[in-house]
C-alpha positions in Angstrom: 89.4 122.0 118.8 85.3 121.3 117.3 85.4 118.5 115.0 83.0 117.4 112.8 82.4 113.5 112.1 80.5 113.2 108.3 81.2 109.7 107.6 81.3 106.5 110.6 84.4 105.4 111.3 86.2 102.8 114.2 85.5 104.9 117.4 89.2 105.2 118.6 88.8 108.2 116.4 86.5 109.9 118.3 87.5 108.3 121.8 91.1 109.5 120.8 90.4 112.8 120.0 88.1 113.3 123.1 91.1 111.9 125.3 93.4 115.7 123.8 90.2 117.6 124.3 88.7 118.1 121.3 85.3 118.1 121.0 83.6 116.0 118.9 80.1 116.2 116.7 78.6 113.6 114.3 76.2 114.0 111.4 76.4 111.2 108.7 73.0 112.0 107.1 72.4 116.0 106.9 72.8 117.0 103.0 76.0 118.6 102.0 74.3 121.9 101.9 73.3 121.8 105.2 76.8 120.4 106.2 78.0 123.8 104.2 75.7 126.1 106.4 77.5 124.7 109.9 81.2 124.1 108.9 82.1 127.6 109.7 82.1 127.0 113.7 84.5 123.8 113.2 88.5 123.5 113.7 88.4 120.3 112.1 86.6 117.5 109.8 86.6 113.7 109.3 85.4 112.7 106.2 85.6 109.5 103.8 84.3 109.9 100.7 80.5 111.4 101.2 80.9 114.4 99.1 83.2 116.5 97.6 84.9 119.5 100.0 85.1 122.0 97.0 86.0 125.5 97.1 82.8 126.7 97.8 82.4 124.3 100.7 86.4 125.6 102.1 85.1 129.3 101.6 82.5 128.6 104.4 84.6 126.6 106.7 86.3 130.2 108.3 88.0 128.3 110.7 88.8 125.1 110.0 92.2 124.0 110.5 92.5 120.2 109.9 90.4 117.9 107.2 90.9 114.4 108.0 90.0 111.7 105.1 90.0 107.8 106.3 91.2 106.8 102.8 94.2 106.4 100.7 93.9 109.6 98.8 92.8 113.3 98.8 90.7 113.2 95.2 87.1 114.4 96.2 88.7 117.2 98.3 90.3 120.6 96.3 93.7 120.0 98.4 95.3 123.1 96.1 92.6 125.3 97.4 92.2 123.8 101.0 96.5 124.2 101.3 96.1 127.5 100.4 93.9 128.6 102.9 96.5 126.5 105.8 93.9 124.3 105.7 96.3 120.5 107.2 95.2 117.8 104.9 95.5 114.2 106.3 95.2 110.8 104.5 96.0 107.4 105.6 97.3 105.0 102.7 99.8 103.7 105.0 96.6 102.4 106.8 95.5 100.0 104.2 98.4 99.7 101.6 98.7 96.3 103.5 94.9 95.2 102.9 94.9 96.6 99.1 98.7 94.3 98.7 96.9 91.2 100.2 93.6 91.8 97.6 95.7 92.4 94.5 97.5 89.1 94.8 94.4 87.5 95.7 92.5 88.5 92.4 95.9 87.8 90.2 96.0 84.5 91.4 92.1 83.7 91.3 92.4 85.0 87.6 95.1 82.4 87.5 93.9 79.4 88.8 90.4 80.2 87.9 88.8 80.1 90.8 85.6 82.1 89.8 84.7 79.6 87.0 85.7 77.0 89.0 83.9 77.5 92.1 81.1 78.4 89.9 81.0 74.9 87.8 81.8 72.9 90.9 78.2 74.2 92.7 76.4 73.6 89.8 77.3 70.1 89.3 80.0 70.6 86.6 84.0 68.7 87.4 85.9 69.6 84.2 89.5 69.5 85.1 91.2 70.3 82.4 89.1 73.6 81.4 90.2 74.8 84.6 94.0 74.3 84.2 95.5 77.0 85.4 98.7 79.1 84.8 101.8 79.9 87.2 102.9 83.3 88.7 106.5 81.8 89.0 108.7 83.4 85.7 106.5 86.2 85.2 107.2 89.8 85.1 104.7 92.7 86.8 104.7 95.7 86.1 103.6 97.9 88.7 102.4 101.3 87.4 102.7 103.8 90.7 104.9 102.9 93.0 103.7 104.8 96.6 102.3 103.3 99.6 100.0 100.8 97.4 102.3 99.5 94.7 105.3 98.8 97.3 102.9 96.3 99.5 102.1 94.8 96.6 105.6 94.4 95.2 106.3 93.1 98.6 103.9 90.3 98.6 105.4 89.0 95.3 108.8 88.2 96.6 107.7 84.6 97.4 106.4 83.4 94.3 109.5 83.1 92.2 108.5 85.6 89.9 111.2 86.3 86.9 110.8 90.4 87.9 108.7 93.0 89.2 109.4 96.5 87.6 107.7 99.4 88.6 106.5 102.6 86.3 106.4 106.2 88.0 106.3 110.1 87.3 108.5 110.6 90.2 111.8 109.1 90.3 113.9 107.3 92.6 111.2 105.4 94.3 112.2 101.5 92.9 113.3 99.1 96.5 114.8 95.9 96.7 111.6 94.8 96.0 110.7 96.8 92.6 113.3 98.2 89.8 112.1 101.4 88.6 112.0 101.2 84.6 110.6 103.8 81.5 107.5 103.1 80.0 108.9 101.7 77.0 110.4 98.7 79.2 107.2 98.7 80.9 105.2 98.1 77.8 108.3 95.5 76.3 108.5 93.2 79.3 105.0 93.0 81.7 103.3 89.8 81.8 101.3 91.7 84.2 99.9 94.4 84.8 98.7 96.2 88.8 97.7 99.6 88.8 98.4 101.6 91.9 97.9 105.5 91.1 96.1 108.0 92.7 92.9 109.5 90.8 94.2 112.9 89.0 93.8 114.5 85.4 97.0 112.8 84.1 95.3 109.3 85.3 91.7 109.8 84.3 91.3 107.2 81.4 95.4 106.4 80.9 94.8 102.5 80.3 92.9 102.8 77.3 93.4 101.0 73.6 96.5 103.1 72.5 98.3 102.0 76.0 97.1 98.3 76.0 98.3 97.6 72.6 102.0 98.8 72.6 102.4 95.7 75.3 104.5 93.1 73.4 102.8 90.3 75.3 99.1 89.4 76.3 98.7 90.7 79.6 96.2 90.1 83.1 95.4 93.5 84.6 94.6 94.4 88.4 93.1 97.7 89.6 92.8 98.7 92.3 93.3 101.8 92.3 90.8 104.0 91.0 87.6 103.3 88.5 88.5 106.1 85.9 92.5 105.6 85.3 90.5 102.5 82.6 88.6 103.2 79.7 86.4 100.3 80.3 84.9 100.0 76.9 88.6 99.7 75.3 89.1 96.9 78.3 86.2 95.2 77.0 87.8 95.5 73.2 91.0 94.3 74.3 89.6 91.3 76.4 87.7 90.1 73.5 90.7 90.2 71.3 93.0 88.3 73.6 95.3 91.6 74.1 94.1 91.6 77.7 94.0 87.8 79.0 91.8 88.4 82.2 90.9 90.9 84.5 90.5 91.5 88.3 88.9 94.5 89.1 88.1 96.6 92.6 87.2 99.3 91.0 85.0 100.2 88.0 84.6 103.7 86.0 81.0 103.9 86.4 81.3 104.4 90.8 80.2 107.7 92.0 82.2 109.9 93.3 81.3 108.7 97.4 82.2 105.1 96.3 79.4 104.3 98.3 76.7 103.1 95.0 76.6 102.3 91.5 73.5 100.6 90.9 71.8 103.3 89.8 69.8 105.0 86.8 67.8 103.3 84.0 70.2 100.5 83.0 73.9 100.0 82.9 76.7 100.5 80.3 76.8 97.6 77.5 80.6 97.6 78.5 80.0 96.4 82.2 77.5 94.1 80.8 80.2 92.1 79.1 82.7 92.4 82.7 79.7 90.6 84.4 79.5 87.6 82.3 83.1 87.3 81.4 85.0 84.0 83.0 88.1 85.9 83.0 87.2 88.8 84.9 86.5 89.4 88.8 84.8 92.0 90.1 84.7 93.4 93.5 83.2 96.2 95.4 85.7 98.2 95.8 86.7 96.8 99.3 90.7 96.0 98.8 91.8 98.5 101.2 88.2 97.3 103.2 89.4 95.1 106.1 88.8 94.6 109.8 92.2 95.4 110.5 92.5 98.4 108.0 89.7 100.0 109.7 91.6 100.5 112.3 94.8 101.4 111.2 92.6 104.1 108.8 91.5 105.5 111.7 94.7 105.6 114.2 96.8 106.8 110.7 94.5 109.5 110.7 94.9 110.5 115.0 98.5 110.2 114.6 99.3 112.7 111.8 96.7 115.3 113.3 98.4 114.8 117.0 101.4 114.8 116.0 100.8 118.8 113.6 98.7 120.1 116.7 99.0 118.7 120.1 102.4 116.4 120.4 
């Protein structure tokens, strides 16, 4: 087996794959064109999120066999396309469901307690106590919307703070644990105090939590994402955190990231909407780095070995 490394990853990858034989090349700066005109003499790839593998880019790869992707999901590659030419297609969300669990509760329970504005007021010589009073997880319900790898660590997390329910929102059915009840989406909209989002990137998610969802919620509600930039319409987040609907926001992931995940500074000047996210006190932002740990970049990277040892050498 020829592999091709496009993105850096932990080295057991490569140090793995040696150890079965397979031979192993890395080029993390050629263009994707010129990635295009060499992919044909490759068995396998390993790729984050650098470019898209399109069907134009599968046409060229005659003989590749295996696509590795050192992420949760399969978005920026035509996986209908790739399947159809055999092509094994292996993510690793089991590698840093546990990283993306640990970050949601950590941005619910900043939001919470405030911690941004705090820390904030504290450094700048401002002690006000009681604009800082926080709010309590314990008798709250969260609603989880996708319940796979990602949803279930963070349902998991939850089972120490006394909450009053988690309830969990899915396409497929059958997925609720002892740690999640599986409801419809009326319930969903009747009963979350809460909100996390947990679903992949696809056409039936692109733009889903916009103003018609947010304002059949019977209560105010905080919101966590993240998942994926584009399942929020962040102008109608913006509407709804101005009018209360949405009470505060913790966000990994923003609409406006390109496609590679890697930038999005970039261009002339940025939307009014993020404008407002950047100096609102009831909003964190990160880059999106839940699933971004020193222990998940490992796990990625073993997730990814296993599943292709296990299809072509075990």
């Amino acid at each position: 087996m020829k592999v091709l490394h496009v993105d850096r990853n932990h080295p057991l990858i490569i140090e793995q794959f040696n150890a079965m034989g397979f031979v192993n090349d890395e080029d993390y700066v050629s263009t994707k064109e010129a990635i295009e005109e060499k992919i044909g003499d490759y068995d396998g790839l390993i790729i984050r999120s650098r470019f898209t593998i399109d069907a134009s880019f599968l046409d060229k790869a005659k003989h590749l066999k295996f696509i590795g992707r050192l992420g949760a999901g399969l978005e920026n590659i035509d996986t209908r396309y790739a399947k159809s030419l055999g092509i094994f297609l292996a993510a690793a969300p089991e590698g840093n469901r546990n990283a993306v669990g640990e970050h949601a509760l950590g941005m619910l329970l900043s939001l919470f307690n405030k911690l941004n504005k705090a820390d904030a007021e504290v450094r700048n010589g401002k002690w006000d106590r009681e604009g800082n009073r926080g709010v309590e997880l314990e008798g709250k319900v969260v609603g989880i919307v996708g319940y796979g790898n990602m949803g279930k660590s963070f349902a998991k997390k939850l089972k120490g703070f006394d909450v009053e329910e988690v309830i969990c929102y899915d396409i497929i059915g059958g997925v609720e644990d002892e740690y999640a009840r599986q409801v419809g989406i009326m319930e969903l909209h009747q009963r979350t105090d809460v909100l996390s989002l947990h679903v992949p990137q696809t056409e039936a998610t692109i733009g889903m939590i916009n103003s018609e969802f947010l304002n059949k919620f019977h209560n105010d509600i905080w919101i966590i994402n993240t998942a994926r930039g584009k399942c929020i319409k962040t102008a109608d987040l913006v509407g709804a955190l101005k009018s209360g609907k949405v009470l505060g926001a913790g966000l990994d992931v923003l609409e406006y990231e390109k496609t590679s995940f890697e930038n999005m500074f970039t261009g002339d000047g940025l939307p009014e909407a993020f404008e407002y996210l950047t100096q609102a006190e009831n909003v964190i932002l990160s880059p999106h780095v839940a699933g971004w740990t020193v222990e998940s970049k490992i796990k990625l990277a073993q997730t990814v070995v296993d599943k292709i040892k296990n299809k072509f050498v075990a």
